[in-house]
C-alpha positions in Angstrom: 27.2 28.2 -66.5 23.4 27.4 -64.8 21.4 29.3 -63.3 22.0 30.4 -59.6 19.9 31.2 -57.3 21.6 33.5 -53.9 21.4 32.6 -50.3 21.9 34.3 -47.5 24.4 33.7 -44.5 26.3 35.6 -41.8 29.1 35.9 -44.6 26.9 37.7 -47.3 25.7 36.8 -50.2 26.8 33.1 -51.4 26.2 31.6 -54.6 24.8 27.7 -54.5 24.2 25.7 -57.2 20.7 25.2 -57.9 20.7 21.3 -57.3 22.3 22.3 -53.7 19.3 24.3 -53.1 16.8 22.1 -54.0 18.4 20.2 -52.0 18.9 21.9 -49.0 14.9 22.8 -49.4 13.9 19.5 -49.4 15.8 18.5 -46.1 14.6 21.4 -44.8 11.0 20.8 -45.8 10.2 17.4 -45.7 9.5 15.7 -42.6 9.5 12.1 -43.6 13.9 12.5 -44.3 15.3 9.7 -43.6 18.9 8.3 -42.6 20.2 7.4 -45.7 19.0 11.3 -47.1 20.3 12.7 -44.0 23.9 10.8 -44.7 23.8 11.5 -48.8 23.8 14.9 -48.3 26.2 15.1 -45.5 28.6 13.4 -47.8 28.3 15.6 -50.6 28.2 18.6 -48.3 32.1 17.5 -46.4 33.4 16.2 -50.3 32.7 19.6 -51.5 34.5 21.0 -48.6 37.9 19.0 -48.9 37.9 19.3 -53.1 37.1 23.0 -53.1 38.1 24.4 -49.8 40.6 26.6 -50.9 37.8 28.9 -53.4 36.2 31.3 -50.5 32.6 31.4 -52.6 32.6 27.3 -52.7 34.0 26.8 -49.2 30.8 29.0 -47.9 28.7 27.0 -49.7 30.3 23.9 -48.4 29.5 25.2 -45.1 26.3 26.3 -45.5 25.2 22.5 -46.6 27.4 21.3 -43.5 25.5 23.5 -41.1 22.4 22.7 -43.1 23.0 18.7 -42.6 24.1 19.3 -39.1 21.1 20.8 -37.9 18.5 18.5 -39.9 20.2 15.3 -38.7 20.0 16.6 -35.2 16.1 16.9 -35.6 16.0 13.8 -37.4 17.6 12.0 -34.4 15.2 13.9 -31.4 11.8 13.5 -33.6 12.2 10.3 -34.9 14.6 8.1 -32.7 12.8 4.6 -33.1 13.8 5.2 -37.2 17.2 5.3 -36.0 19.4 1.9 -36.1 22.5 2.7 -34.2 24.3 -0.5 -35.4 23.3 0.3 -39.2 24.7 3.7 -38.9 26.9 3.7 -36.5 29.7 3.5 -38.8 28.9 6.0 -41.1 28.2 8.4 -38.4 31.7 7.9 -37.3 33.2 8.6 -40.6 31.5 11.8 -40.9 32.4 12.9 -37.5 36.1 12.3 -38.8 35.9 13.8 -42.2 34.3 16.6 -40.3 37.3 17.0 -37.3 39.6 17.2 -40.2 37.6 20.1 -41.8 37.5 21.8 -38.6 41.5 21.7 -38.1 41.9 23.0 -41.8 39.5 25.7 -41.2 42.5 27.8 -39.8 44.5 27.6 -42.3 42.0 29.2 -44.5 40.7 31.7 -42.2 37.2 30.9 -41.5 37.3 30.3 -38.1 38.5 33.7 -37.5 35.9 35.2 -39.6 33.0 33.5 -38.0 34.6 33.7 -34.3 34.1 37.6 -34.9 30.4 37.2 -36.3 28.9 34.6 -34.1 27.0 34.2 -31.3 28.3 31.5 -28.1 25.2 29.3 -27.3 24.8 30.8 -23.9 24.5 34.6 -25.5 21.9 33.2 -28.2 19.6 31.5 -25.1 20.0 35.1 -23.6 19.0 36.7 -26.4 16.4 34.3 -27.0 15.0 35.2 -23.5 15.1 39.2 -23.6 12.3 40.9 -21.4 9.1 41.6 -22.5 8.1 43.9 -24.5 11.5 43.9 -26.2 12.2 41.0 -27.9 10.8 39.9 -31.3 11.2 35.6 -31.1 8.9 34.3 -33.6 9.2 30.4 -33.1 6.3 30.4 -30.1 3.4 28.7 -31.4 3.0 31.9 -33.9 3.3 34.2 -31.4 6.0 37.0 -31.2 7.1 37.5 -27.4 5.8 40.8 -26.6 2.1 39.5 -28.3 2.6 37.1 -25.5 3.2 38.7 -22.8 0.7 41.5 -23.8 -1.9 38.9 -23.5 -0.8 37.5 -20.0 -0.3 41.1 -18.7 -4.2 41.9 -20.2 -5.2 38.0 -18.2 -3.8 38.9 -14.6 -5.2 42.2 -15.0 -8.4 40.4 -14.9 -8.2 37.6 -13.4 -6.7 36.3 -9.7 -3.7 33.5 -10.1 -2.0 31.3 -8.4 1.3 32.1 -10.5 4.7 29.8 -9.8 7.9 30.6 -11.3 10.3 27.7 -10.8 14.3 27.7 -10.3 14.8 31.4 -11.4 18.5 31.3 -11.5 19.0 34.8 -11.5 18.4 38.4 -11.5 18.5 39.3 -15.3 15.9 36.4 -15.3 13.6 38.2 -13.4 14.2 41.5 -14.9 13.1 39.8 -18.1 9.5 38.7 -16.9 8.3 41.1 -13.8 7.0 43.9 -16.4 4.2 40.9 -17.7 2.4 41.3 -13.9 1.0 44.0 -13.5 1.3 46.2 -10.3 -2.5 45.9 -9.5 -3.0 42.6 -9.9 -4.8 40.0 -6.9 -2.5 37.3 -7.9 0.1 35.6 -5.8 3.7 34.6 -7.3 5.5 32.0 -5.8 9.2 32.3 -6.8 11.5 29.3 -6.5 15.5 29.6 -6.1 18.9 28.6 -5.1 19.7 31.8 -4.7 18.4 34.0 -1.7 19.5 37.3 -3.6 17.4 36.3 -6.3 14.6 36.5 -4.0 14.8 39.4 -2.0 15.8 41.2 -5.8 12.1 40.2 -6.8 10.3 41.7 -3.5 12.2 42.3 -0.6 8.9 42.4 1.2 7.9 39.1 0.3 7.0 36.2 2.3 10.8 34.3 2.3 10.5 30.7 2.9 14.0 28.6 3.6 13.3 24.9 3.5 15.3 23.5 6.4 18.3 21.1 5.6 17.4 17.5 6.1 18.6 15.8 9.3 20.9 13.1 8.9 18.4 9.9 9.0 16.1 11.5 6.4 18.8 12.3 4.0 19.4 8.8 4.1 15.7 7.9 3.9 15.6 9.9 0.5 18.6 8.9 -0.8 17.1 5.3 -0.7 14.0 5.7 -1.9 15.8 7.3 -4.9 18.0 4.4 -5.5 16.2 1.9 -4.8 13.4 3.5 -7.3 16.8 3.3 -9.8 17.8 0.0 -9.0 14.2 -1.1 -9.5 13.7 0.5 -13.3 17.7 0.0 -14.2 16.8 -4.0 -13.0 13.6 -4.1 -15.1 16.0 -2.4 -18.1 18.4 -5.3 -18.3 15.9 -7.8 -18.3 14.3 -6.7 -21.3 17.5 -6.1 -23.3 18.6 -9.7 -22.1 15.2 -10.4 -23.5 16.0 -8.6 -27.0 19.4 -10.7 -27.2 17.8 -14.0 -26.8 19.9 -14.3 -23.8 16.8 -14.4 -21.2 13.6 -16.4 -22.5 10.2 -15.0 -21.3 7.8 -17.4 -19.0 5.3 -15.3 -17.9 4.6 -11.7 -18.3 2.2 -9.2 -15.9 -0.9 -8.5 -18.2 -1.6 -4.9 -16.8 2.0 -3.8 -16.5 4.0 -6.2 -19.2 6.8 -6.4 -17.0 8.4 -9.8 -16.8 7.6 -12.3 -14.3 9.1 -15.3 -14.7 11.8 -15.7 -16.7 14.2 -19.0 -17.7 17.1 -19.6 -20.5 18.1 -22.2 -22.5 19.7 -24.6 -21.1 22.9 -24.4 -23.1 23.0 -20.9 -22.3 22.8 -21.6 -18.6 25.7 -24.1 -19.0 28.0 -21.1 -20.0 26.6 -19.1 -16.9 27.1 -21.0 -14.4 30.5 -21.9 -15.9 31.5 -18.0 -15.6 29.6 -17.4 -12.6 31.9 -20.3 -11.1 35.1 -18.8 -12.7 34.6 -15.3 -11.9 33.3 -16.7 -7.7 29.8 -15.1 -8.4 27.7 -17.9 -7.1 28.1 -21.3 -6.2 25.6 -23.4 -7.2 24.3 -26.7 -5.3 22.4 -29.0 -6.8 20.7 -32.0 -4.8 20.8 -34.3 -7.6 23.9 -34.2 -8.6 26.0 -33.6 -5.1 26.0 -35.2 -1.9 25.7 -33.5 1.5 29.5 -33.8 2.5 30.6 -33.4 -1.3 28.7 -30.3 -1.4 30.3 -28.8 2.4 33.6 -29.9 1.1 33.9 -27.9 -2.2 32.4 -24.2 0.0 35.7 -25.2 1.9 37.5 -24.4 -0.8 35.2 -21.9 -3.1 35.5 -18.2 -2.4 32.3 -17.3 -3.8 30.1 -15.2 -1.7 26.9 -16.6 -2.7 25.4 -19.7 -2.3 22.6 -21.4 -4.2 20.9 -24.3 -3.0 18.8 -26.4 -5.6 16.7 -29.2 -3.9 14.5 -31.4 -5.6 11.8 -33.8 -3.8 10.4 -33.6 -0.7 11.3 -33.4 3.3 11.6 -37.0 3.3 13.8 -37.3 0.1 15.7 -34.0 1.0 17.2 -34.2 4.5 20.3 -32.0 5.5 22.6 -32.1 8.6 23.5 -28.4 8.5 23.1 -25.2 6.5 25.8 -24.8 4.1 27.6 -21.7 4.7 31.0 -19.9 4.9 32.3 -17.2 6.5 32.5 -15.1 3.3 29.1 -16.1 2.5 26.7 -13.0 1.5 23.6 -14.5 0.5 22.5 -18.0 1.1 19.1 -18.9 -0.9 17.2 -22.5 -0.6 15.6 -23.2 -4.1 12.5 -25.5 -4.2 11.8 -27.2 -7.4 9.0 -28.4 -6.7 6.6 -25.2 -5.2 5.2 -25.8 -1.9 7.4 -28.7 -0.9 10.0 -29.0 2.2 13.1 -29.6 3.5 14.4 -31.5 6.6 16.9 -29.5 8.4 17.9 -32.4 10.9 21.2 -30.7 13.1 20.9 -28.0 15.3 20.9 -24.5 13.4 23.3 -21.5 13.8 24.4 -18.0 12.3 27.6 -17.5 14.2 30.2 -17.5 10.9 27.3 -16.4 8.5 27.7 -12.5 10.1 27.7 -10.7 6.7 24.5 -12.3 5.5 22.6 -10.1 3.5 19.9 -12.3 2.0 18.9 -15.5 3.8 16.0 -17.4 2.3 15.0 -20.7 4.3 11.5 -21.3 2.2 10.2 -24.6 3.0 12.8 -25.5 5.7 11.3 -28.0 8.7 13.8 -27.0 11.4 13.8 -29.2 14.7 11.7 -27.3 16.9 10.0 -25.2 14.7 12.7 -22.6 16.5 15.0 -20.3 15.0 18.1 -19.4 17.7 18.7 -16.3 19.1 21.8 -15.5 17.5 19.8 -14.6 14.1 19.7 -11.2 15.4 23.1 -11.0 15.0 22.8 -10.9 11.0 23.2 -7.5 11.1 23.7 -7.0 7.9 20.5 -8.8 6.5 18.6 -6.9 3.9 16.1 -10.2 3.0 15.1 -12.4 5.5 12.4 -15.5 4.1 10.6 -18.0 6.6 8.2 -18.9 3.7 6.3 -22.6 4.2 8.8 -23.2 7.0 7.3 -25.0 10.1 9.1 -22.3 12.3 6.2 -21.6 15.1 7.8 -18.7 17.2 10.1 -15.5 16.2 12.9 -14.7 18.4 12.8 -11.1 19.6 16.2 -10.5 18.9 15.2 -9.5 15.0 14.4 -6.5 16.5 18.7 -6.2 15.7 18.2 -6.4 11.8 17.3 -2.5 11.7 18.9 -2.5 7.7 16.2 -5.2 7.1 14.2 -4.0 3.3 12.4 -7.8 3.0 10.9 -10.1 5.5 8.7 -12.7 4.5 6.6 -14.6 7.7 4.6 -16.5 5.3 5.0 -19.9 7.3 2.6 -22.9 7.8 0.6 -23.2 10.6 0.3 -20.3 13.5 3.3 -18.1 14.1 3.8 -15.9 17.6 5.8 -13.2 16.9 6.8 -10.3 19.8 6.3 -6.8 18.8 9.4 -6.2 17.8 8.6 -5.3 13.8 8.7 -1.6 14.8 11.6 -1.5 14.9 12.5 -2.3 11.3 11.9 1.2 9.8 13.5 0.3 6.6 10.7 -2.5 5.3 9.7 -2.2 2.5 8.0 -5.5 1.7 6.6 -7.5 4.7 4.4 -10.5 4.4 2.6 -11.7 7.4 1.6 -15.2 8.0 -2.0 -16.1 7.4 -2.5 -17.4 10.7 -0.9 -15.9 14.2 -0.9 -16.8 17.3 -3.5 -14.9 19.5 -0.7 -14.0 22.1 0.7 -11.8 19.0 -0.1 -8.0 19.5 1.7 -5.5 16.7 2.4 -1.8 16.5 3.0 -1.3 13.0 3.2 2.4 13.3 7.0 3.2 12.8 6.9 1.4 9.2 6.6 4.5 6.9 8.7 2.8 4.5 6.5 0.3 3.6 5.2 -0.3 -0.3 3.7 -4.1 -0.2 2.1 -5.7 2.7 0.7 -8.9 2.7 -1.8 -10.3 5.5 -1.9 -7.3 7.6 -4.1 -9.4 10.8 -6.7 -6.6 12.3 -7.2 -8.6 14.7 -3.5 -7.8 16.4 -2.8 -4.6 14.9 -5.0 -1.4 15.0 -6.0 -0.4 11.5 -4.7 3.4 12.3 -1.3 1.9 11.8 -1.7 1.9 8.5 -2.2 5.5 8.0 1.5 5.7 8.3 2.5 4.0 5.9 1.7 7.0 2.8 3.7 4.9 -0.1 1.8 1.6 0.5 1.3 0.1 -3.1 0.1 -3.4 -2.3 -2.0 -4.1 0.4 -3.7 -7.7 1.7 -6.1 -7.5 4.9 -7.7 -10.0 7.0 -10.2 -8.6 8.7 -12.0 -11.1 11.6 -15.7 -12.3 11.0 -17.0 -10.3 14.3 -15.1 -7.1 12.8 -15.9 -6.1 9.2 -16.1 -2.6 9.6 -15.5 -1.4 6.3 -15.9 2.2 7.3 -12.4 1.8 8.5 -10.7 0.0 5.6 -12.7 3.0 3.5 -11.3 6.3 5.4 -7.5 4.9 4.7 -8.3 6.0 0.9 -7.8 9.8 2.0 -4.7 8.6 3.1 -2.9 5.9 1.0 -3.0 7.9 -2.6 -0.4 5.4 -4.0 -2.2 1.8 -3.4 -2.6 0.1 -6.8 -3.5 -3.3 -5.5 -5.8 -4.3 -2.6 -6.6 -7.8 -1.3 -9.6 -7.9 1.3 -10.2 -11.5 3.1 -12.5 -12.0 5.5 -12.7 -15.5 7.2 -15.8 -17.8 5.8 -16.1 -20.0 9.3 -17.7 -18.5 11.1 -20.1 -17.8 8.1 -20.0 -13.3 8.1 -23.8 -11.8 6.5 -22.7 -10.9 3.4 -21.5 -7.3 3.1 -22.1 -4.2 1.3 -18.7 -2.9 -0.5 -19.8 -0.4 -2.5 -18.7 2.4 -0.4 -14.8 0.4 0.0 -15.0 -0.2 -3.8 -15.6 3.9 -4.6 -13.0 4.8 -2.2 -10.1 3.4 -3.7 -10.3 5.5 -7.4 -7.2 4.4 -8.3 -6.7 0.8 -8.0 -5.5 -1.4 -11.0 -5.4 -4.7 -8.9 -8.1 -5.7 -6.9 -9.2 -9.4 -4.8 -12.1 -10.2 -2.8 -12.5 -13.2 -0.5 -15.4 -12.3 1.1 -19.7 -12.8 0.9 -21.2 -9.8 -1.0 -25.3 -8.6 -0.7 -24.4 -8.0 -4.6 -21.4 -6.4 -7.0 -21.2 -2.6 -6.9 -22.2 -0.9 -10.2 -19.6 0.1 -12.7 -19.6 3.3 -12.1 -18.1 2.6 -8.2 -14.9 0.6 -9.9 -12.3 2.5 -10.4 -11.7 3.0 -14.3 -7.6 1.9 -14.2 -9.1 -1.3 -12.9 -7.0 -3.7 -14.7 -7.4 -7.2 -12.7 -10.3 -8.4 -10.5 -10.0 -11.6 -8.6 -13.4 -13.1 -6.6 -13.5 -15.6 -4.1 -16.1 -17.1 -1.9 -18.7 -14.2 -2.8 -21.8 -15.8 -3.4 -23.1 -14.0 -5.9 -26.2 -14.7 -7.4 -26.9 -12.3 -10.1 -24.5 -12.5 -13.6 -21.6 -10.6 -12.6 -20.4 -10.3 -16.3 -23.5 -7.9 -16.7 -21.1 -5.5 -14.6 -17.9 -6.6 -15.1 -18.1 -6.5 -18.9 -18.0 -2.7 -19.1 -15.2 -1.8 -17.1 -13.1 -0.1 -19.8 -9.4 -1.5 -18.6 -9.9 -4.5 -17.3 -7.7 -7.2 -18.4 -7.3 -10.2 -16.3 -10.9 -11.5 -14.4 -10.5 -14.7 -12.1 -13.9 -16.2 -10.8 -12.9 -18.6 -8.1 -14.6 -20.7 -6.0 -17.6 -19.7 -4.7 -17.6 -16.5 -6.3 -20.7 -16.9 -8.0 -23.4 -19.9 -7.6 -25.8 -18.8 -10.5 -26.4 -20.7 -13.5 -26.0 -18.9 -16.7 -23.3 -16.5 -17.7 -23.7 -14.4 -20.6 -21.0 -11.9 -22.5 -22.5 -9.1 -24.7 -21.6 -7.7 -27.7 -18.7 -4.8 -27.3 -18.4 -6.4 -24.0 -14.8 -7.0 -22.1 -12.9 -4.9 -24.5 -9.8 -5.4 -23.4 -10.1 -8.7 -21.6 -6.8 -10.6 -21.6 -7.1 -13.5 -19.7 -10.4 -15.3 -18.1 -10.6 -17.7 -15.3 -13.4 -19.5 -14.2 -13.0 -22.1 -11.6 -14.9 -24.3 -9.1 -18.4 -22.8 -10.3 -20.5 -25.7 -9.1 -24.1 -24.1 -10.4 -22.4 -23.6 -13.8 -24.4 -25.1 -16.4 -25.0 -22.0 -19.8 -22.4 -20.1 -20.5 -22.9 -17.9 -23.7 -20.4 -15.5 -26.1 -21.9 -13.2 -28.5 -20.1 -12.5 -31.7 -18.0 -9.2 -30.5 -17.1 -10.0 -27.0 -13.6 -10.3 -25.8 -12.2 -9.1 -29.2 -8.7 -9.7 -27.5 -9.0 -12.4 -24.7 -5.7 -14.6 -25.4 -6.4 -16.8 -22.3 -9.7 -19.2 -21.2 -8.8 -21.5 -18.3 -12.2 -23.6 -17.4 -12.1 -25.9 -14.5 -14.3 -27.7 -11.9 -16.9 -26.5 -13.9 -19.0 -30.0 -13.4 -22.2 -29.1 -14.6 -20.8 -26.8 -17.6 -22.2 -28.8 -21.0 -19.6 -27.2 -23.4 -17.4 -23.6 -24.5 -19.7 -21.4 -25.7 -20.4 -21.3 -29.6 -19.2 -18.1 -29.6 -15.4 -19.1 -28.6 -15.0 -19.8 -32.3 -15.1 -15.9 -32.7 -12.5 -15.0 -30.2 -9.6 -14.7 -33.2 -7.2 -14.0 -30.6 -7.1 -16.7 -28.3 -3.9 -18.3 -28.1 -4.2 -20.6 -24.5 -7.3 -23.0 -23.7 -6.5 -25.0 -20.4 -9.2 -27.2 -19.7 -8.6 -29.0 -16.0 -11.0 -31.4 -13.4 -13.5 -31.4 -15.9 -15.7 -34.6 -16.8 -14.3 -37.0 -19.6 -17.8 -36.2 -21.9 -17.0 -32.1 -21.8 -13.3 -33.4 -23.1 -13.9 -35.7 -25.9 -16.5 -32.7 -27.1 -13.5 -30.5 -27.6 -10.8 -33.3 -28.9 -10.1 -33.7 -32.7 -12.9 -35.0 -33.9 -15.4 -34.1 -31.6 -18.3 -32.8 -32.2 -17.0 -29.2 -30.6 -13.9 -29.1 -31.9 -14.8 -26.3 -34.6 -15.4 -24.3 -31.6 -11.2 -24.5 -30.7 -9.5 -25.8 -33.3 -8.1 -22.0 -34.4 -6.7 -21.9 -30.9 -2.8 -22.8 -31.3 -2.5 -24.3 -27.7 -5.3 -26.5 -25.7 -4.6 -28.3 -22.6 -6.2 -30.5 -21.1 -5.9 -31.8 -16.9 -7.4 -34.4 -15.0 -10.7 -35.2 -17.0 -10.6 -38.6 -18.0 -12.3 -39.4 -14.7 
């Protein structure tokens, strides 16, 4: 017989082999275990248990290795869950878990489960234990520290020192019993004791300040209970998509750079074939496509279909697109106009109504050119309607009663031309996302006040609303202004900073006819610490310093600035930022240069419409990992920078309205193409002029 060595359990002394206990050490010492250990060992651990169950000395053993395994694959699956392939081990996790059931059920008939039922402890009675008052207990698994060592050194701290001490969600007496001897008596520090339990409180000090948050009244229960799930439904939405992603179900289009959440998104068009097969089974959606169905076709099949959503695909313009009447039905739940082409119309030639669409919940018109630019009254009775879209309609006035649509969470005004709209908006206290038209008629006066809700708005005019209103709104994320050319007070836009802690992304526009002085936006830019997003359309006396951007700056957008100085020699040390669009009129110098180390974590550059463009350098170093250039109207630009060839990373070139000479440079062949030619993708647009 070998050599033994003895281990200790709860039964006494049990002799394991010594390859069991070299085993069991090395599980039990080294951290890089894998699955396929993990599972070895559990095997021979449960084999040993049904071959030699019946011998008391082997069966402790057995369970020792069990319990051993157990716990080890437990940690294995909390520290290291991305080495974990569930569909790799699934199986043989479920045939332990049933070789395991069947060892629990014999366990009876060998008596162990008596014998450790009168030994061991419940979970609940080891966390008590665990959590005995100080200076009792003797844990040792504290960062070294025994318990009473602990709370000898916080009793010795607040001797000494004044805290601010908070105790959350004591759930009991004994809890407290088991820390109040750490404070001392004489201490100058406060506690503040949180409960569900008002004994719990008055146990602790019955002289204590006792504060009972009020219940919530009926509309702010409901407040909360949205913003909860509609938080949820956000992040469980964004969920799916990416594991339709992983599945090659759901193809990618276009990605956010600073967030990497999808976009745009498309599938295969096989794959959509199947969709829209079972989407037409199952009555999911209908689908109507221009191209392929005819007005009265199209009205005649919703006669018959009991789907409660309606798709409408239309390809072409308003004078290759006109339609008699809205398809709808009175079953009809959401009714959505898809424009192929973006920024084209419709014709919407008969007169329009909503009396059998009353449980609309998402209506989206975009790019309708209804006669009379007039929506009728009875819209207001879609009381039901959580999405509401005017977007590039021709619609010129808003009828009061959408003051009815109180359930409203979505309303885009974006429409073309001037829009009058009655100050009714108020009244919609459940907005979250409202975009404003960019133009509105000078008869339109806003309170804005009442929308606490809101978390993106678009366009807010200061010219019809008052600026205070939008210290209300405290979980604003998104924010666009237009502030007038006789009004750029800056000071105001600046003081909402103490207010709206949660704006990300901020869009300041400020009308260039009448030309406004340029402006000073320092002050604005330091206000705002915590934007990621930020857009400009306005003349600037010069760009802030880096020090005044915020440092989770992620995308900068410029229009229209003027700016004569090389704004890279700023722009290139922000630490975060990723995306950087020069537009227009954002800077009229000639010569840009990028440094060494500069932009180093530049994603995607833009420069377009720089008519005073004529040098543009790249040292060896800068934008390590731009993946995107996209150059055009650049007229007087000579060439891409010699130093393009270093940017190893670069995946997109999209040259556009540049002159035919700066093309046939880059083409294969051409005397830069060296400079692109490791780049996998180069387009080129309008430059054979």
């Amino acid at each position: 017989m070998g050599h033994h060595k003895r281990n200790i359990s709860r039964s006494g002394l049990v002799a394991v082999p010594e390859n069991y206990v070299h085993m069991v050490q090395r599980v039990e010492n080294q951290k890089g275990t894998n699955s396929l250990e993990i599972e070895s060992f559990a095997m021979i651990g449960v084999e040993t248990w049904e071959s030699q169950s019946c011998e008391s000395r082997n069966r402790q053993m057995a369970e020792a290795i069990v319990s051993v395994t157990v716990q080890k694959l437990g940690e294995f699956l909390l520290e290291e869950p991305e080495a974990v392939s569930l569909h790799s081990v699934g199986s043989e996790i479920r045939e332990i878990t049933t070789r395991l059931t069947k060892i629990a059920a014999s366990m009876k008939d060998y008596g162990i489960k008596e014998a450790m039922d009168g030994e061991s402890l419940s979970l609940f009675d080891s966390l008590r234990e665990q959590r005995q008052s100080f200076p009792y207990a003797v844990e040792h698994n504290l960062v070294g520290l025994r318990d009473e060592q602990l709370g000898e050194e916080l009793h010795r701290f607040l001797k000494r020192t004044k805290c601010l001490v908070v105790l959350d969600d004591i759930w009991g007496t004994d809890a407290w019993d088991g820390l109040k001897h750490v404070f001392p008596h004489e201490t100058g520090s406060n506690i503040v004791l949180t409960t569900r339990n008002k004994e719990v409180a008055l146990y602790a000090d019955p002289r204590g300040v006792l504060h009972e948050p009020r219940l919530l009244t009926h509309e702010e229960s409901w407040e909360l209970l949205e913003k909860i799930s509609l938080q949820g439904r956000d992040n469980l939405g964004q969920d799916y998509l990416e594991e339709l992603v992983k599945r090659s179900i759901v193809m990618v289009g276009k990605r956010d750079i600073v967030t990497s959440e999808v976009m745009t998104c498309r599938m295969h068009d096989l794959m959509r074939e199947v969709c829209l097969q079972k989407a037409e089974q199952e009555s999911f959606v209908q689908v109507v496509d221009s191209r392929q169905q005819e007005e009265d076709e199209a009205l005649r099949s919703l006669l018959t279909n009991t789907s409660r959503r309606i798709s409408v695909q239309i390809h072409g313009g308003a004078e290759e697109h006109r339609i008699e009447r809205l398809y709808m039905s009175s079953q009809c739940r959401s009714l959505v106009y898809l424009m192929k082409n973006q920024g084209s119309q419709w014709t919407l030639l008969g007169k329009v109504s909503f009396r059998k669409m009353k449980l609309l919940r998402v209506l989206d018109l975009e790019g309708a050119q209804i006669k009379g630019g007039k929506l009728p009254d009875d819209v207001g009775d879609l009381i039901h309607l959580r999405n509401f879209s005017l977007r590039l309609t021709n619609v010129k006035e808003v009828t009061s009663s959408i003051g009815n649509l109180t359930l409203m969470i979505t309303l885009d005004l974006f429409v073309k031309g001037k829009l009058y709209i009655p100050d009714v908006i108020w009244k919609l206290k459940r907005l979250r996302h409202l975009c404003m038209p960019s133009e509105l008629d000078p008869r339109t006066k806003l309170d804005l006040s009442t929308l606490r809700n809101l978390q993106q708005l678009w366009d807010f005019p200061v010219g019809q609303c008052n600026p205070r209103d939008l210290l209300a709104m405290m979980s604003l994320r998104r924010l666009s202004i237009n502030l007038s050319s006789q009004n750029t007070d800056f000071e105001v836009v600046s003081s909402l900073s103490r207010v709206l802690k949660r704006l990300r992304g901020l869009t300041i526009n400020v009308p260039c006819e009448p030309m406004p002085p340029p402006v000073d936006i320092t002050q604005l830019v330091s206000a705002f610490a915590n934007l990621s997003e930020l857009e400009l359309f306005l003349k600037l006396e010069k760009l802030p310093g880096e020090q005044s951007f915020s440092s989770d700056l992620g995308a900068l957008r410029l229009w229209q600035c003027g700016l004569v100085d090389d704004p890279f020699l700023v722009l290139e040390k922000l630490p975060n930022l990723k995306i950087l669009q020069l537009f227009e009129g954002s800077f009229v110098g000639s010569e840009l240069h990028c440094s060494v180390n500069g932009f180093p974590q530049l994603h995607s550059l833009t420069l377009s419409q720089l008519e005073n463009l004529e040098e543009w350098t790249v040292e060896d170093g800068a934008m390590i990992r731009l993946v995107s250039l996209e150059l055009k109207c650049c007229k007087k630009l000579k060439s891409v920078p010699e130093g393009t060839r270093f940017l190893k990373n670069l995946q997109e070139v999209e040259i556009g309205n540049m002159t035919k000479a700066f093309k046939d440079k880059l083409a294969s062949g051409g005397e830069d193409f060296y400079k692109i030619q490791h780049v996998p993708c180069v387009v080129f647009e309008y430059c054979d002029l």
